[in-house]
N, C-alpha and C positions, 0 to 999 in steps of 0.2 A: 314540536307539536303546537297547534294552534291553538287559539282558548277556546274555537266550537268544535276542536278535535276533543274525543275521549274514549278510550277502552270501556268496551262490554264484555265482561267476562262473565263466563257460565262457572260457576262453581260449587264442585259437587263433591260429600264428605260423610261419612256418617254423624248420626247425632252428634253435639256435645265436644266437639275437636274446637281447640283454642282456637286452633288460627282460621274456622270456617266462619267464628265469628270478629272476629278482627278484622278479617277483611272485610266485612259487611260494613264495621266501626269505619273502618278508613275510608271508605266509598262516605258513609253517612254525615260524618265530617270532613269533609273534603281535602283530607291528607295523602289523596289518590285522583287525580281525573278518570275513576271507572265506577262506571256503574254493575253492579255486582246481580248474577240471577242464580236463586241458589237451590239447589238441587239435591235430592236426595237419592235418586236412582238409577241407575245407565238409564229404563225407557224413560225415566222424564228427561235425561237428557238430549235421548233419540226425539222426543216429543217437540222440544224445544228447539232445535237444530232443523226440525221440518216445519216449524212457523215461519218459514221465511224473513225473520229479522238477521243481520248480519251481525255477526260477533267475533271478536279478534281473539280469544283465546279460550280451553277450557282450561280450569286448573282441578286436578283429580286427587282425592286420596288414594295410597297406593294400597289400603285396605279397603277400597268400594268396591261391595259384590257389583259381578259383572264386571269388574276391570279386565279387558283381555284385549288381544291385537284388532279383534272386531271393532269395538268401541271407538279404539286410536283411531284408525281408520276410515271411520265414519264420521267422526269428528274434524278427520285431515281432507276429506269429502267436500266438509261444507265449509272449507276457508279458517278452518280455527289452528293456532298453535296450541299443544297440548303439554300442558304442565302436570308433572307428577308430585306430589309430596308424601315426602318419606323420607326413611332411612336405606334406603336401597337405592342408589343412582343407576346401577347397572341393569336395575329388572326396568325400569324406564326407559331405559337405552331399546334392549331386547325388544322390549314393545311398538319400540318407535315414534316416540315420543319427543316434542322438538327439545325439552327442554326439563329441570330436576329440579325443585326446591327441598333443604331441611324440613325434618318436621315441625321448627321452631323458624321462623323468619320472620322479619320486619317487612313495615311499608317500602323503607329506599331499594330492599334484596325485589320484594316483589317487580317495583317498579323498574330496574334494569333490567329483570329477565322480560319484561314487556317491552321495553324501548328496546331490547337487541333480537324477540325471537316474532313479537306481534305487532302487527298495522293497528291503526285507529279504525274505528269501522268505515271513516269513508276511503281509506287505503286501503280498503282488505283485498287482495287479490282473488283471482278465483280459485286458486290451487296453491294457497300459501306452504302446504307439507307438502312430503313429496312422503307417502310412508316407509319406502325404502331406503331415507338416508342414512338411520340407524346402520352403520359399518356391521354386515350377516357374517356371519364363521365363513372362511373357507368353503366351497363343496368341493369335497375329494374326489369326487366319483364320480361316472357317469351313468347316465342314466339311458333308457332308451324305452319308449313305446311304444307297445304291440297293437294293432289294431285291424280289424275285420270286418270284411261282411259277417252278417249270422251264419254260422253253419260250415264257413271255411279254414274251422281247426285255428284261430288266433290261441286260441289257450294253449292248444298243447304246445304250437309252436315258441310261443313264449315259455313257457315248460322249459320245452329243447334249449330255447338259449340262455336261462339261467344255469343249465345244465354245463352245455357246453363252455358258459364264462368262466365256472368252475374249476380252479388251480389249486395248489396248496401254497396258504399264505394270502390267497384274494377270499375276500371276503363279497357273497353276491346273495341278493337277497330279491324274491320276485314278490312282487308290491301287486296284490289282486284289488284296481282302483274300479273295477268294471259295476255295473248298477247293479248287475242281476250278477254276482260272484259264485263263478262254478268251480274256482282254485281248492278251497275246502274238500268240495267233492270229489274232484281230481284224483287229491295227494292222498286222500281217507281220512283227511284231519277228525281225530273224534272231539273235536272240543272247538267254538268260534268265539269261545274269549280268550284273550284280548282281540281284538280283531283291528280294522282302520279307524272305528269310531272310538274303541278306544284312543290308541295314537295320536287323532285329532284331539281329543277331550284335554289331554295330556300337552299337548303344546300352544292349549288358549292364553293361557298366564306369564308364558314366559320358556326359557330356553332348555332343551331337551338334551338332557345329559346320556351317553354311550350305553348307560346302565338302562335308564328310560328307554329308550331305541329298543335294546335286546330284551326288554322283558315285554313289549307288545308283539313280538314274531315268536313264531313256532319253527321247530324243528323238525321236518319230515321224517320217518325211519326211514327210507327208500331214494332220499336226496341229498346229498352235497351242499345245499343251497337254505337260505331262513328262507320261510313262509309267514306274509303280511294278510292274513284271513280278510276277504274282503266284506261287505256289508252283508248285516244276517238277512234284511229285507230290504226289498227297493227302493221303500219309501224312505230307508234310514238315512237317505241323502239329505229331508230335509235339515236333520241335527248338525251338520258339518257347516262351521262357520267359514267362509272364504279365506280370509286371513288366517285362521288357524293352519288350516290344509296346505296352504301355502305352506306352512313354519313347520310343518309334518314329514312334506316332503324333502323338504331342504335338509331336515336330521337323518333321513334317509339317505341323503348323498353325503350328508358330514361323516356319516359314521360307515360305508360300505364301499369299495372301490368300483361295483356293479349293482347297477338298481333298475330292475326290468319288471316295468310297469303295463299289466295286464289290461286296457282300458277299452271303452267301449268307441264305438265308430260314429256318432253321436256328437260333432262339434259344433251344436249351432248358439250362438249368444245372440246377447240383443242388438250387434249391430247388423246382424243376418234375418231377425225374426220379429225382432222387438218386443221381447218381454225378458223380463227380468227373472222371471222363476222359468224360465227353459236354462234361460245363464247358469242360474243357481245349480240348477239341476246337472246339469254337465260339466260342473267346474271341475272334477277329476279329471274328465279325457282332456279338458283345455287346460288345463293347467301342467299335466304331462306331454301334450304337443306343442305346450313352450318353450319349456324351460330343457325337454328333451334333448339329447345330445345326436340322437339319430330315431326316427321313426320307419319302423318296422310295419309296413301294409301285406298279410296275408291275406291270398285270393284264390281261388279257382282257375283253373285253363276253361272258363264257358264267358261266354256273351256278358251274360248279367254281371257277372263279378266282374270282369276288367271293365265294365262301366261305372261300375260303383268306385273303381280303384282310379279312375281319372276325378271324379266328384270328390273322394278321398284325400286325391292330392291337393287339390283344390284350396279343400278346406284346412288342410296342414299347411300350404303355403300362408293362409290368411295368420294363421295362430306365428309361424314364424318361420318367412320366405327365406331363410340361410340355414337352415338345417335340412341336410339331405335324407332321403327317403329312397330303405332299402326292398323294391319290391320282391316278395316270397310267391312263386306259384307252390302249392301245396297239392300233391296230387297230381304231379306233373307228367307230363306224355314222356314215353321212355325214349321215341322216334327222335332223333335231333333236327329232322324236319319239320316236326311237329313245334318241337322247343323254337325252333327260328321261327313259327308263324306266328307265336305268341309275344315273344320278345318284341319284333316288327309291330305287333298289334299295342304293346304297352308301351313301344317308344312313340306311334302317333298318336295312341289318346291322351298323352300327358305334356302338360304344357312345357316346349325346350326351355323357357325360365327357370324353371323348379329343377334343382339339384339331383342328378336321379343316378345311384351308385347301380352294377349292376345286376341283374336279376339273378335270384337264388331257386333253385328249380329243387322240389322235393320229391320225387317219386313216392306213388301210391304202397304203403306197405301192409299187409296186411296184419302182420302180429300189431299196429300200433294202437288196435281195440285192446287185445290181451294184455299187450301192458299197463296201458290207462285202467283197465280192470283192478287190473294188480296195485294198484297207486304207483306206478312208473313211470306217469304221464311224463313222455317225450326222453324216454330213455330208449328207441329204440338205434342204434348207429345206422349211417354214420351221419342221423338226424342233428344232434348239437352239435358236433364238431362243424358239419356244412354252415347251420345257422350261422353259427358263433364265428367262425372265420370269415363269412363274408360281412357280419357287423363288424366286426375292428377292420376290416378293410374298408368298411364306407366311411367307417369314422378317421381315419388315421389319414384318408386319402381323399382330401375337402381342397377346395371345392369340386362340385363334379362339374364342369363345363359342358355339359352335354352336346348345347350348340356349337362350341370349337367343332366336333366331330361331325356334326351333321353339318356343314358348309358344302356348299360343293366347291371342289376344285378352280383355281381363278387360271386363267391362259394367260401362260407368259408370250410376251413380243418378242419377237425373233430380233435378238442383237439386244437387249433391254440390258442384259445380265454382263455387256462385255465381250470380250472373246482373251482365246491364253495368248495371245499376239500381244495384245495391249500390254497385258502381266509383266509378260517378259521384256519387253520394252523396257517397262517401267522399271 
């Protein structure tokens, strides 16, 4: 380091901590090249991080309200490496945090973990964290995303295939991520707490234990499967920290070997729209059409819906163009002539790039009111088994090459190939 190089650090504590004032000593006597900004709040620290001054690291108590993955996050946003202090190295870890101090340290401990995890401010990169390099648990499971036009039965269809994942020994759980959550209503859940806001509430701080997981799902009387109640009102998306949800869903696949997520059709972010609360707003369906193992698009046999189902794919390509998409017609014509005019119609409106396993065709049945009535939603046969069988065939049977198949035929030159004269010759 230069002598016009020097560390800006934000550091922030509650009152009265030794070392929130030592370091200020060590800055003031120059036993430190940092200049120290000291903070009592996450938003003063949010406040500070949006002044546009450049700063190489925050260093955080690991008892500051408001410490949680958001914070990290936003911190690893604006170029800073984040320091934890505390007696807990692993809950820093968990959070994603570059780096751990004792509650008790010196100037030399400080000043290593700067010279090995922070820039001087005029080195600071633009994306010095990466907040995923915190080493995540395992995810055991997979996952998979239901999603729909309005009105073409994705609910119950995800229903059916939590249903049908359903074995003795697998553990499958359907995750209601949807804005306007009709799961509750579905199964007759009489109670919506805990629901996903709790869940999320529960993995802002840190890492969510098997017992955590089962005690925010319900148990249906009439299903096989846990129920993840979804949001009591719409608006309760704005409570859901990004980062948390993230850490939400991910204990969902640590701890279940099936996780079928109910979401809405609704993918648009800000590099599609440009705003940042439409992002905010849909971070459930986008964050399930990433990380998902296979995306499930139920549609209608009409016009409008396999238009939406090409716009659909579209935008599931964008979220994550190597995961295949297994289309569901719901309600499907009994005719097999009819079935091949729809199939022909959803192989040209979807782009042959996008991985496309192939179509699952429902027939229209009538009792699947009465049982939805009944809290049965998508117990009617041989509705799960169909679902559920052609998801583990999409997933198990990657990539789908679509284009191999649509090629037309190349004409061989006569003599190209040899002839058996040659063979036997030789």
């Amino acid at each position: 380091m230069t002598g016009s190089q020097r560390w800006v650090v934000v550091a922030a504590a509650p009152p009265r901590r030794p070392w929130f004032r030592d370091v200020a000593s060590w800055s003031t006597n120059g036993l430190l090249p940092v200049d120290v900004v000291k903070c009592l709040s996450a938003p003063e620290i949010a406040a500070r991080l949006d002044g546009g001054r450049a700063y190489s690291a925050v260093v955080l108590a690991e008892d500051l309200p408001g410490l949680d993955r958001d914070l990290v996050s936003a911190c690893a946003a604006a170029g800073c490496a984040v320091i934890v202090v505390g007696d807990l190295p692993h809950r820093a870890a968990h959070l994603g945090a570059t780096a751990s101090l004792p509650a008790q340290f010196d100037a030399p401990m400080l000043a290593a973990t700067l010279h090995e995890h922070a820039s001087p401010v005029q080195d600071v990169p633009a994306a010095l964290l990466d907040p995923t390099r915190a080493a995540p648990l395992p995810l055991g499971g997979r996952l998979i995303a239901v999603l729909g036009p309005a009105g073409c039965g994705a609910s119950t269809i995800a229903a059916a295939l939590a249903r049908g994942l359903h074995a003795p020994g697998t553990d499958v759980v359907l995750a209601d991520l949807a804005l306007h959550a009709d799961q509750a209503l579905l199964h007759l859940a009489t109670d919506v707490v805990p629901a996903v806001t709790e869940l999320v509430d529960a993995a802002r701080s840190g890492p969510l234990t098997e017992v955590e997981v089962h005690g925010c799902l319900q148990t249906p009387p009439n299903a096989p499967y846990r129920l993840l109640v979804g949001l009591r009102r719409h608006r309760d998306w704005a409570a859901l920290r990004p980062a948390a949800t993230d850490a939400a869903i991910d204990a969902l696949r640590q701890t279940h070997a099936w996780v079928v997520a109910d979401v809405d059709a609704d993918l648009e972010g800000v590099d599609t729209c440009g705003s940042h609360d439409v992002e905010d707003r849909n971070h459930l369906a986008r964050r399930a059409a990433t990380v998902a193992d296979l995306a499930v698009v139920v549609v209608r046999a009409e016009i409008r819906s396999l238009r939406r189902l090409a716009t659909l794919a579209e935008d599931l390509a964008a979220c994550n163009p190597t995961r295949p998409l297994l289309p569901v017609v719901n309600g499907a014509p009994r005719h097999p002539r009819r079935r091949a005019e729809v199939h022909r119609a959803i192989t040209d409106l979807i782009d042959p790039a996008i991985p496309v396993a192939p179509t699952a065709f429902i027939p229209y049945r009538r009792q699947m009111a009465r049982l939805a009535h009944d809290g049965l939603v998508g117990a009617c046969p041989p509705v799960p088994t169909t679902i559920a069988g052609a998801a583990i065939a999409a997933i198990e049977h990657l990539p789908f090459g679509r284009h191999q198949h649509d090629e037309a035929p190349a004409r061989i030159t006569p003599g190209s190939l040899g002839t058996w004269f040659e063979e036997a010759a030789g």
